[in-house]
Every structure is written in structure tokens, then in C-alpha cells.
N, C-alpha and C positions, 0 to 999 in steps of 0.2 A: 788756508785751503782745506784743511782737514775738515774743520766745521763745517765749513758751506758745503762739502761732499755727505757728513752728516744730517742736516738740514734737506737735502736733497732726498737721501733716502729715506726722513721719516715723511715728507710731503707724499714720496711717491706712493709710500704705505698708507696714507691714509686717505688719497685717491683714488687707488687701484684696486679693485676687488681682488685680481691676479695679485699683484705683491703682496695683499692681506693674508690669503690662502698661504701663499710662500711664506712668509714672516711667522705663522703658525706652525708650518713643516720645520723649517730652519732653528728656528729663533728658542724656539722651549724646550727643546735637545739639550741646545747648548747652556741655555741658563737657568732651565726649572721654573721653581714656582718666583720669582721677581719676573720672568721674563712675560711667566703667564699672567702675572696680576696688570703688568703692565697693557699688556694687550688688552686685558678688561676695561681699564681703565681709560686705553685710545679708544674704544668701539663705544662706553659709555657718552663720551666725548661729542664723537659722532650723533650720535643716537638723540641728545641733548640740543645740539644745535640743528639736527635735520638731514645730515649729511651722510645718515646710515650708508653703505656700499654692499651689505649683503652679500660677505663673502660666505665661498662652500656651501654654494645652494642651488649649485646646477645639477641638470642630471649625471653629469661626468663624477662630482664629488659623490653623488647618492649609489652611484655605480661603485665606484674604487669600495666604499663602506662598506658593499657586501660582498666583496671577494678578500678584501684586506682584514673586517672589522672595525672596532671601534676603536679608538685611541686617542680618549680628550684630555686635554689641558687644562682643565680644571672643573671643581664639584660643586656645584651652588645646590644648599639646603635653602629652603625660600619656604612662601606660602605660597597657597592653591588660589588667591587673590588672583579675579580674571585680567585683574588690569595689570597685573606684574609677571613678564617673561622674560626670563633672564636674557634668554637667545633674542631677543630683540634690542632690550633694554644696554647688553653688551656686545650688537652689531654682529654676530658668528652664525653660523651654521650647522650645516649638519656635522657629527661624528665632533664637534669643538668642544661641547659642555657636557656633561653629567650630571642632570635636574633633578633633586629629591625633593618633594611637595608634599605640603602637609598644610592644614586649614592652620591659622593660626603660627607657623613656625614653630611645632613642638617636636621633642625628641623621644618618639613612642619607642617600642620596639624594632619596627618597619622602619623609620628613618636611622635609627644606629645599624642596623642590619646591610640597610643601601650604604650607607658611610662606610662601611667595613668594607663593603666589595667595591666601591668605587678607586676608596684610596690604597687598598690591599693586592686586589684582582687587577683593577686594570693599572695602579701605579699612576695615578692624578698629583702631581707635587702641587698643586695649592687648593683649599677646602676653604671657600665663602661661606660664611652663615647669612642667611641678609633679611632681615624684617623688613618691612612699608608702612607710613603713614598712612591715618585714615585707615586702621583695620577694622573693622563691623565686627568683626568675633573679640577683638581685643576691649572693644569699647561693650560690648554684650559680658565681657568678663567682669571688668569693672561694674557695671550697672547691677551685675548680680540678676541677669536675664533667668527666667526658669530654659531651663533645657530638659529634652527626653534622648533616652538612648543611651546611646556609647559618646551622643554631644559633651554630657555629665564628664565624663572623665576627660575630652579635651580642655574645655575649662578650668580642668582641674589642675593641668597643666601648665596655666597661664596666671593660677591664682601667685604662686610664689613672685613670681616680676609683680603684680599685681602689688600686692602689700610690700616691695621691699621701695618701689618706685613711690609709692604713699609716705614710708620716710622718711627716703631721700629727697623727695620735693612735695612737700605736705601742701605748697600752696597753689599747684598746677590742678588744671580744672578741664574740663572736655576734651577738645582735638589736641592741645598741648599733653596732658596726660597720658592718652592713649599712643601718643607718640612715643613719650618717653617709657611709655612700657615697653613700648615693640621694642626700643635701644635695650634695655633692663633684659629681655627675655632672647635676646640672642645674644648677650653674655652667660646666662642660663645656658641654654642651648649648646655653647660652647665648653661650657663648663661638664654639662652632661656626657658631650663627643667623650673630654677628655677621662671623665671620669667610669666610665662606662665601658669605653672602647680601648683597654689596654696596649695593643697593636698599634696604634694609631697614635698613642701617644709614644710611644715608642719612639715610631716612626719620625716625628716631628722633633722629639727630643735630638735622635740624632741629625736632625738638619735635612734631610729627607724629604720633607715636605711641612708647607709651613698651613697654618689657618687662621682668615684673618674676618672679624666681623664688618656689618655694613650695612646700611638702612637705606633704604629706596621710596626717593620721596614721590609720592604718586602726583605732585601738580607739577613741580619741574621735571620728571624725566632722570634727576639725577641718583646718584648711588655715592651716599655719604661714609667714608671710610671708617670704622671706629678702631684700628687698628689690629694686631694679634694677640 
């Protein structure tokens, strides 16, 4: 009986725009960042098979936001890629995520600065890094594109995955390489959070909040876990 009562409530959660919103209010209180990743990971779900519901995106949710504030449940660092949003890609809403974007998925000064207030300030228990297949800046890294500007030093940010990913798999070639860079450079990324961002490891050391990587594959819709 227990089961089928459990069964019950996850069907209704992932039918109901209303129980999704609730399940957001409720549910990451009580259990932090598992509760939140979870939730990502049912809206990716969604979002994959078609069956988005588009919770906390009425004017009532936009309303409460600006007399209450913010207070999301989790931080996705991602790219500026027009085909990847997270708040689609993981079925939420307004006030649910904390989007840092950056071309490429690198970790300038602006993106460790938003990470600090995301997971410091507003208190987000769980912190996604997430790359995408098929990036055009990843694959202009490799190729050794000329660039002008401040392009130059994004690149240059991208060369380290770049050469470690040539190593590690000397015999990957075109869309497979640039893939596995994007994987290569948000262990980077991660590495950088933690290196960089003292607080924040901290944070997570003591169990506080967790960060976990993850790549988003741009033909299926899906968000591939690579773990914490």
C-alpha cells in the first residue's frame, strides 16, 4: 500500500504544474541539494519526452517573486549557446534556477564572482556545471580559429581541456572530440569553482551543498550526468 501511495504522488508531480510548484516549496527544505538534483533530473525527463508542464510561470509565481524575492534551488553555470536553457531543458520557472552563462563554459572572474553569490548569498544546496555537444567556440578552439579581442583569452580558456582531451583520447576526431572536450572542460570548470572559490569549498566540504558536472546533449534534449 505504501508504494502505490508513493507511485501516486510521484505521477501527480509530474502531471501537475501545481504539485511541481509545491514539490519545489516542500521538498528542497526538507532534503537540499539530492532533493534538488532530483527535481532536475524529473523536469529533464519531461522536457525529453515532450511532456514539459511548466511549472512557476504564472503571473501569481512572478508576483510572489517580487514581494518575497528570490530563492532557487539550484545554480547551473552553462554556456551562452542559444540552443541550451537550462530553465527549459529542466522543465522550472521563474525564481527555481540561478543561470550563470558564459560562451564556451569557462570560469572567468564574472562567473566565480556569480558562483560565490549564488551559493553564499542566496544559499543554493546544489551547483551544476553543464557543457553541450556541438559547441562552435569549443570546436573554433581546437581548430586554432584566429580570434580578435577579449575572444583571444576565451580560447584561452578552453585551450587546457583542449590539449588534456588530445591525450586522453588521441584518436577522437571532429563532433566526437569537441564533445569530449566540453566533458574535459567542465571538470576544469569544476576544478577552478573549487580552487578559486575558498567559501564554497568549504561549503560543500561540510556537506552544505553538493556540485555535480553534466553535459547536455543538444540532438536528444538530454542532460548527461558526469557525477560530483
Amino acid at each position: 500500500m505504501l508504494l502505490l501511495l508513493c507511485i501516486a504522488v510521484l505521477v501527480c508531480i509530474n502531471c501537475s504544474p501545481a504539485a511541481a510548484d509545491n514539490a519545489t516549496d516542500a521538498g528542497v527544505e526538507a532534503n537540499g541539494a539530492d532533493r534538488s538534483l532530483l527535481l532536475l533530473k524529473e523536469g529533464n525527463l519531461r522536457f525529453v519526452k515532450g511532456n514539459s508542464v511548466y511549472p512557476n510561470q504564472t503571473s501569481h509565481q512572478r508576483k510572489i517573486l517580487a514581494l518575497k524575492g528570490q530563492s532557487p534551488f539550484a545554480t547551473i553555470v552553462c554556456g551562452s549557446d542559444s540552443r541550451v536553457d537550462p530553465v527549459l531543458i529542466f522543465d522550472r520557472g521563474l525564481g527555481d534556477l540561478f543561470v550563470i552563462r558564459s560562451a564556451g563554459t569557462v570560469a572567468g572572474s564574472d562567473t566565480l564572482a556569480s558562483v560565490e553569490y549564488s551559493m553564499l548569498a542566496l544559499e543554493t544546496p546544489l551547483m551544476v556545471v553543464m557543457g553541450n555537444t556541438r559547441s562552435t567556440l569549443i570546436r573554433a578552439a581546437i581548430d586554432k580559429v584566429k580570434m580578435q579581442g577579449h575572444m583571444l583569452q576565451l580560447l584561452g580558456k578552453l585551450e587546457p581541456a583542449v590539449k588534456m582531451t588530445r591525450i586522453l583520447y588521441p584518436s577522437l576526431e571532429g563532433n566526437e572530440l569537441a564533445d569530449k572536450v566540453a566533458e574535459t572542460n567542465v571538470r576544469q570548470v569544476m576544478r577552478d569553482v573549487l580552487s578559486q572559490c575558498p567559501a564554497v569549498l568549504e561549503k560543500i566540504r561540510a556537506g552544505k551543498a553538493q556540485m555535480m558536472g553534466a553535459v547536455y546533449d543538444t540532438d536528444s534534449g538530454e542532460v548527461r550526468w558526469l557525477g560530483p
